[in-house]
C-alpha positions as CSV (number, residue, x, y, z in Angstrom):
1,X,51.5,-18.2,-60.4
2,X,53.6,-15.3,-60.1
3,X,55.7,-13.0,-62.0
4,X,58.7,-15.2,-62.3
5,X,56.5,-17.7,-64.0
6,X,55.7,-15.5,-66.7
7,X,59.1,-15.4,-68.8
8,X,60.5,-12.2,-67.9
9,X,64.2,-11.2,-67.5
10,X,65.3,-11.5,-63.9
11,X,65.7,-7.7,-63.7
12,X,62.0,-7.0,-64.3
13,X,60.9,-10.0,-62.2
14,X,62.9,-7.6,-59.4
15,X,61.8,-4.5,-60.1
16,X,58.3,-5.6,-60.1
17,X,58.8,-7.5,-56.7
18,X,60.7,-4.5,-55.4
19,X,57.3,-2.6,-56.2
20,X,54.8,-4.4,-54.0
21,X,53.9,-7.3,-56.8
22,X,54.2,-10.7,-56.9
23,X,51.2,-11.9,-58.5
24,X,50.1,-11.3,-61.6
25,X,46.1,-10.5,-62.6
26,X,44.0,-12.3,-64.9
27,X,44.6,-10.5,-67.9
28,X,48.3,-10.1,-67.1
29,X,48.8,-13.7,-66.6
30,X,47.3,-14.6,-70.4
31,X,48.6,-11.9,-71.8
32,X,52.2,-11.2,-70.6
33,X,53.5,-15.2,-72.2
34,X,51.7,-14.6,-75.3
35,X,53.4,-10.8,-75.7
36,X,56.8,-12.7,-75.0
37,X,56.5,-15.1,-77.6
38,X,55.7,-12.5,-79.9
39,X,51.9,-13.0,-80.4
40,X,49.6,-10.5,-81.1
41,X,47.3,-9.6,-77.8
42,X,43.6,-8.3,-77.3
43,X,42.7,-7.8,-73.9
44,X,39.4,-6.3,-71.9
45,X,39.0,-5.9,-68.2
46,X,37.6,-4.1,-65.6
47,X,39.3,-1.0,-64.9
48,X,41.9,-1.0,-62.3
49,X,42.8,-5.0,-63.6
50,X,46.3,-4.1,-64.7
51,X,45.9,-4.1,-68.4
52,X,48.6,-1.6,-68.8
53,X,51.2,-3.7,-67.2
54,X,49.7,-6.2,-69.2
55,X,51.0,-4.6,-72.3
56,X,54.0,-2.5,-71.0
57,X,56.2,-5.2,-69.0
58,X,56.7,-7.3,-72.1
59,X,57.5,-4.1,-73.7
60,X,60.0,-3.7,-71.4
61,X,61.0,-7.1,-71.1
62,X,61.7,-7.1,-75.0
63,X,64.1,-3.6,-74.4
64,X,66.1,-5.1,-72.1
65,X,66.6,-8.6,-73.4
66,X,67.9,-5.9,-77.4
């Protein structure tokens, strides 16, 4: 899986490649689709997992595509 699997805009899928990341974590993977639809999220992980681009890039995703 990678980020272009997850249902982003092609501009984030980009700028998040152009950053060094292609494949998403655990907790991004589940929670990045469900954000996307709309869904309510609750996510734990380890520290350092990538939680906060768990919640931000459909943030972002959602600005973009309004």
């Amino acid at each position: 899986m990678n980020f272009t699997d997850l249902g982003l805009v092609e501009p984030l899928v980009r700028a998040v490649h152009e950053h060094g990341y292609d494949t998403p974590t655990p907790i991004q993977a589940q929670a990045i689709p469900a954000a996307i639809q709309g869904r309510d999220i609750l996510g734990t992980a380890q520290t350092g997992t990538g939680k906060t681009a768990a919640f931000c890039v459909p943030m972002i995703n959602h600005l973009i595509n309004n």
